[in-house]
RODO-2510 file (C-alpha; in nm, 4 decimals, decimal comma):
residues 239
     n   res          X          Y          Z
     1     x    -3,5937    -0,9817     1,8699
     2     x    -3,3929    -0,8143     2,1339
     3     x    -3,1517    -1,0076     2,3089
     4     x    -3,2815    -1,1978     2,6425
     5     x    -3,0455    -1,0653     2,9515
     6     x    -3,2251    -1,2203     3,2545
     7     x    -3,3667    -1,5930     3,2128
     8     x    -3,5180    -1,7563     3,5142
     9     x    -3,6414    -2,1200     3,4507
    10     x    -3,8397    -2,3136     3,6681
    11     x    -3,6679    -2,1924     4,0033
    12     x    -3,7793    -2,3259     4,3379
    13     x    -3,7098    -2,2212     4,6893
    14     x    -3,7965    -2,3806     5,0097
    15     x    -3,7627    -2,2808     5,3991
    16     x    -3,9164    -2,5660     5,5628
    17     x    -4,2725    -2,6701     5,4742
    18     x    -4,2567    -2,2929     5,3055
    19     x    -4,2232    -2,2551     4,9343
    20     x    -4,1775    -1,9143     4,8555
    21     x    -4,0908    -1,9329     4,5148
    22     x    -4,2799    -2,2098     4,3041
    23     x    -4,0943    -2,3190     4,0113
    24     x    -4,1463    -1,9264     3,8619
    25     x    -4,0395    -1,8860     3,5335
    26     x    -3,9342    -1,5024     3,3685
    27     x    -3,7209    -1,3304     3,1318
    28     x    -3,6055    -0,9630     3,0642
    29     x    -3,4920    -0,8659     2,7534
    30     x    -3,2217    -0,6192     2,6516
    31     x    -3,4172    -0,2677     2,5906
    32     x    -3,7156    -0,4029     2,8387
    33     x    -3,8316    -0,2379     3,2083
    34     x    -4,0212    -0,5984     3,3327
    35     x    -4,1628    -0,4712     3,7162
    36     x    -4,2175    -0,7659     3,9889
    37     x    -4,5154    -0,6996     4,1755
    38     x    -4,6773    -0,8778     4,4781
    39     x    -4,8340    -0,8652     4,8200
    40     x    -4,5811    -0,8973     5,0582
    41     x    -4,4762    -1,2923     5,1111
    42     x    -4,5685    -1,3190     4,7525
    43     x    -4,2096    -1,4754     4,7128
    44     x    -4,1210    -1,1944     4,4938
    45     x    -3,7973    -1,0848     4,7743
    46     x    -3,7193    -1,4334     4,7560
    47     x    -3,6987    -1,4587     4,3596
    48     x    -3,4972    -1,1396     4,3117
    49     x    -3,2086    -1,2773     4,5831
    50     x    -3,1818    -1,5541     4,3450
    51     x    -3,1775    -1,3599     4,0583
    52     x    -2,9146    -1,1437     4,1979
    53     x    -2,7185    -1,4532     4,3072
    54     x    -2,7757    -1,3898     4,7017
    55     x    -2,9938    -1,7081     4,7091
    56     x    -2,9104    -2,0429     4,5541
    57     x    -3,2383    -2,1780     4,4369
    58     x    -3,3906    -2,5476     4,5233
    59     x    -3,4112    -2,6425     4,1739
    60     x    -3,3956    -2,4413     3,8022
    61     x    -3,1845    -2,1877     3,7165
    62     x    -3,1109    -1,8400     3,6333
    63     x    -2,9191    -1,7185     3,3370
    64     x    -2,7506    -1,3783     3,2921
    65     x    -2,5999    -1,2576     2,9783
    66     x    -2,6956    -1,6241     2,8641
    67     x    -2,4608    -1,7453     3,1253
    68     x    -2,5684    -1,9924     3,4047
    69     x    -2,5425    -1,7989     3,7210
    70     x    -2,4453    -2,0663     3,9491
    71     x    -2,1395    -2,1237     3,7282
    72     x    -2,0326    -1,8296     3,6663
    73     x    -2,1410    -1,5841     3,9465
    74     x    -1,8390    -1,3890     4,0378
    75     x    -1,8306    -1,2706     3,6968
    76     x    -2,1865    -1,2281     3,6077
    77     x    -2,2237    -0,9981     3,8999
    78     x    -2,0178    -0,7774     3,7472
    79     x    -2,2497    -0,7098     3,4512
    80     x    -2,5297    -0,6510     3,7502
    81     x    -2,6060    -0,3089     3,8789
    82     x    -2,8688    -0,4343     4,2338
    83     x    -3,0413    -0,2199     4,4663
    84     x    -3,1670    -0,3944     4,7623
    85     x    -3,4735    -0,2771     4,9543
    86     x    -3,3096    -0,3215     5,2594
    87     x    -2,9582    -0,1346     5,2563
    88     x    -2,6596    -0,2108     5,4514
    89     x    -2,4267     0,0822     5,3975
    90     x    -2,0240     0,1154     5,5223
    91     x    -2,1240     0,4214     5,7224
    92     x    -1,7229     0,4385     5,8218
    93     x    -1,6658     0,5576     5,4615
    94     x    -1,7857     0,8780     5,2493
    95     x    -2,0447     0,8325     4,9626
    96     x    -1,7967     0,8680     4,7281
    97     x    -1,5528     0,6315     4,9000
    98     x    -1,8440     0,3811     4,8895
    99     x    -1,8509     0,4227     4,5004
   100     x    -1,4799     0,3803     4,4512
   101     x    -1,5647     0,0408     4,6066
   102     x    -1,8198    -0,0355     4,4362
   103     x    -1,6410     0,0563     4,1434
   104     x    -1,3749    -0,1323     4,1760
   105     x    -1,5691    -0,4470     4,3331
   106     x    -1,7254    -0,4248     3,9761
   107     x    -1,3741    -0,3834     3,8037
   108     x    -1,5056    -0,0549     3,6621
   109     x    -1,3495     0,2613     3,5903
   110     x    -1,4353     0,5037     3,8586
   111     x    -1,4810     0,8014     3,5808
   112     x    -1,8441     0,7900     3,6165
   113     x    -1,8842     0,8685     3,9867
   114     x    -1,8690     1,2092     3,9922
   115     x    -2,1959     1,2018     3,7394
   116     x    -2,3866     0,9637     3,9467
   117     x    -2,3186     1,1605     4,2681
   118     x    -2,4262     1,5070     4,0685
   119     x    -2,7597     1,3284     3,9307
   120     x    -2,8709     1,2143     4,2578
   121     x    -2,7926     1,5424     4,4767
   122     x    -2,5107     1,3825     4,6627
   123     x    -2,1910     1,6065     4,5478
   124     x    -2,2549     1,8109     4,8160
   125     x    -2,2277     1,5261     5,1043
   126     x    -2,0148     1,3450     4,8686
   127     x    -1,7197     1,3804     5,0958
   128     x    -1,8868     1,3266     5,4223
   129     x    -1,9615     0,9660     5,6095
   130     x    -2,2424     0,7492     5,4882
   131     x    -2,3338     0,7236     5,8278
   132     x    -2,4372     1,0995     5,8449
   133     x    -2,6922     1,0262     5,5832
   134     x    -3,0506     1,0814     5,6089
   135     x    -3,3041     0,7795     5,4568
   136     x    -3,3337     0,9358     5,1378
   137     x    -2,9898     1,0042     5,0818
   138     x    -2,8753     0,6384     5,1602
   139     x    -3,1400     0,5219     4,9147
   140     x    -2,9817     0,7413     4,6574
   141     x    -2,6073     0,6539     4,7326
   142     x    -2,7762     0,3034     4,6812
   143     x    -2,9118     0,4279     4,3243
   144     x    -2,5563     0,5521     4,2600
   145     x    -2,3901     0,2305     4,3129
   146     x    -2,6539     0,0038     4,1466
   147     x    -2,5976     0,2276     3,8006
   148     x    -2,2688     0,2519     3,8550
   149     x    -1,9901     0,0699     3,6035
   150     x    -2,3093     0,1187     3,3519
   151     x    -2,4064    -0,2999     3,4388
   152     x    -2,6198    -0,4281     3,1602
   153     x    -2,8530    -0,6000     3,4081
   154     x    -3,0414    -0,3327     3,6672
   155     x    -3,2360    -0,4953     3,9580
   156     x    -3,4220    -0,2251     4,1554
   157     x    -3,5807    -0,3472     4,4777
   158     x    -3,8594    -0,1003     4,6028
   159     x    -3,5981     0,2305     4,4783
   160     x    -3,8902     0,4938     4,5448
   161     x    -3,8748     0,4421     4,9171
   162     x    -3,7182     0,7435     5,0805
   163     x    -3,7070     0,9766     4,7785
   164     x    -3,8875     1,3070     4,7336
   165     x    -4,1557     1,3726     4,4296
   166     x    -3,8698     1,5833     4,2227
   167     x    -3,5897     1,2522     4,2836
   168     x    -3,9252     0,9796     4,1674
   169     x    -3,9619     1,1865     3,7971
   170     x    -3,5829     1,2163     3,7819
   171     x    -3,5351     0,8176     3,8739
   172     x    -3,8119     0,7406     3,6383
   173     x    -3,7072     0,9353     3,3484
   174     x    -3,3569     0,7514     3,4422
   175     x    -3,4475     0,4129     3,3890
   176     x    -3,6167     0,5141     3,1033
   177     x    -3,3159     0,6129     2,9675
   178     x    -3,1014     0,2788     3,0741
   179     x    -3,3792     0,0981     2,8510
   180     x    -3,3116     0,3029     2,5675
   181     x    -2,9429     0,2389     2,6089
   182     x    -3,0221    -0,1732     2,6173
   183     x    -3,0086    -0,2385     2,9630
   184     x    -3,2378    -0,4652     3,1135
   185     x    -3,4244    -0,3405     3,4254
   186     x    -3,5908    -0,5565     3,6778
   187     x    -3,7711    -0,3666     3,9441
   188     x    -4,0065    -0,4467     4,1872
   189     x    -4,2329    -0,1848     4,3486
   190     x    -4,5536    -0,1325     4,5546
   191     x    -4,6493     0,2109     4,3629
   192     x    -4,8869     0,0591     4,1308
   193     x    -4,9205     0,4106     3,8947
   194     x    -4,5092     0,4352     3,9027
   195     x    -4,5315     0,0096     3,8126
   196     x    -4,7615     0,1117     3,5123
   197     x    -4,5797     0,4083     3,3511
   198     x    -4,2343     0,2633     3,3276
   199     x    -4,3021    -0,1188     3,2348
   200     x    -4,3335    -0,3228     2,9043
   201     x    -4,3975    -0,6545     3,0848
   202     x    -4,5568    -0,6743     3,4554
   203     x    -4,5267    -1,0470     3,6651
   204     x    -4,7335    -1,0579     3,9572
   205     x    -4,6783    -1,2907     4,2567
   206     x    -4,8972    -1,4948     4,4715
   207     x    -4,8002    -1,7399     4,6931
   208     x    -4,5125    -1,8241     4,5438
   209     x    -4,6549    -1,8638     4,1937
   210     x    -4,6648    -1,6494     3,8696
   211     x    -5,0343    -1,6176     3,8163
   212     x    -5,0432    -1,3312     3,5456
   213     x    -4,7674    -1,1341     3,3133
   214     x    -4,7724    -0,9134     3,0418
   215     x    -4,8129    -0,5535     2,9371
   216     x    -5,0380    -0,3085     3,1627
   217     x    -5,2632    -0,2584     2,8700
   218     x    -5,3051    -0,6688     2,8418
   219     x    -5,3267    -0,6874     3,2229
   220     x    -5,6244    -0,4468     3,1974
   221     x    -5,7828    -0,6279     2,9311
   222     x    -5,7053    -0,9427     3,1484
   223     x    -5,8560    -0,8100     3,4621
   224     x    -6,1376    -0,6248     3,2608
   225     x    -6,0460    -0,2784     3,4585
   226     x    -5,9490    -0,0879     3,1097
   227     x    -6,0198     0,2790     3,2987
   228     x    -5,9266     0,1951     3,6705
   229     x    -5,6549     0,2365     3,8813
   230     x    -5,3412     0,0429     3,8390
   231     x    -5,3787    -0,1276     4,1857
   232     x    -5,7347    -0,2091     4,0886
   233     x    -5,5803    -0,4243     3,8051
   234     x    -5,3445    -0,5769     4,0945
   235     x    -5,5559    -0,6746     4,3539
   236     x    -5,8288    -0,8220     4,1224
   237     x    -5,5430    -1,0234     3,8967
   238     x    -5,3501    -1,1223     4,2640
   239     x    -5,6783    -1,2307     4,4418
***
């Protein structure tokens, strides 16, 4: 059995009368692509700032490496490569100044940047400011930084936004290839056919909750929708 990289047990998390995560409980093995998936206010936002540390949960916990976050977050983070879906960029520096950062926020040696910046079209712009950057090329610099330092936990929050048809198949057969290495890869996506192709496991949100995981092929049998649409299977299994 492969390792277990991400455990999440029992979290909770409260604003006010809200609860947007309801004592949820996950885990993504090493050599596993497990996609979050959820209407929006689902809680699934919520649930990967805690898993990324951003958030301190209510109550449970979250494990990385086998290593209890809340103890040990400084270092943890370091084994965690995290796209948000909501970037905040240093547009005062270059993309590749950003990924010397990043690099060495990470304590990682910087050898890899020039192959991150090549594999997502950026060598070109590499020396120019982030702030000159159109959509798609911030949400690629934001690819870059995530993968780089080779972190053995990826968490990829909506990371087809912004990209072009050519950049999804090259992203896609990417993460394929981080699973083959071991990595664990958490992403969380509203492209239900992209959700389907790339995942062993699938956790859908409601309200907070965790009302169905497993494979696509078991979520199909699940939702009785073994030739329809992806989203079909989502929307009936989310109702």
């Amino acid at each position: 059995m492969s390792e277990v990289l991400v455990k999440v047990e029992a979290v909770k998390r409260s604003y006010g009368a809200l609860v947007a995560v309801n004592e949820v409980s996950l885990s993504v093995s090493a050599g596993e692509v497990y996609a979050l998936v959820g209407a929006n206010g689902a809680g699934k936002s919520t649930l990967i700032r805690i898993i990324t540390g951003i958030t301190a949960p209510d109550a449970g916990q979250v494990l990385i490496c086998g290593e209890e976050l809340a103890r040990r977050a400084p270092l943890l983070k370091k084994r965690l490569g995290y796209l948000p879906e909501e970037l905040y960029l240093y547009n005062r520096l270059t993309g590749r100044e950003y990924l010397q950062l990043v690099a060495g926020l990470k304590e990682a040696a910087p050898d890899g940047i020039a192959a991150e910046l090549e594999f997502f079209e950026l060598a070109a712009v590499a020396d120019k400011w982030v702030g000159s950057y159109s959509l798609g090329m911030r949400k690629k610099l934001g690819l870059a930084a995530a993968l780089t330092g080779a972190p053995d936990v990826l968490v990829l929050d909506e990371p087809l936004n912004g990209l072009d048809v050519e950049m999804m198949r090259k992203l896609r057969l990417r993460i394929e290839e981080e699973r083959e290495k071991g990595r664990a890869v958490l992403v969380s996506s509203h492209v239900m056919s992209f959700v389907e192709r790339i995942s062993n496991r699938v956790g859908i949100m409601r309200g907070g909750l965790l009302v169905a995981e497993g494979s696509p092929p078991e979520l199909r049998e699940q939702a009785a929708l073994i030739d329809a649409p992806f989203e079909d299977v989502f929307f009936q299994l989310a109702k």
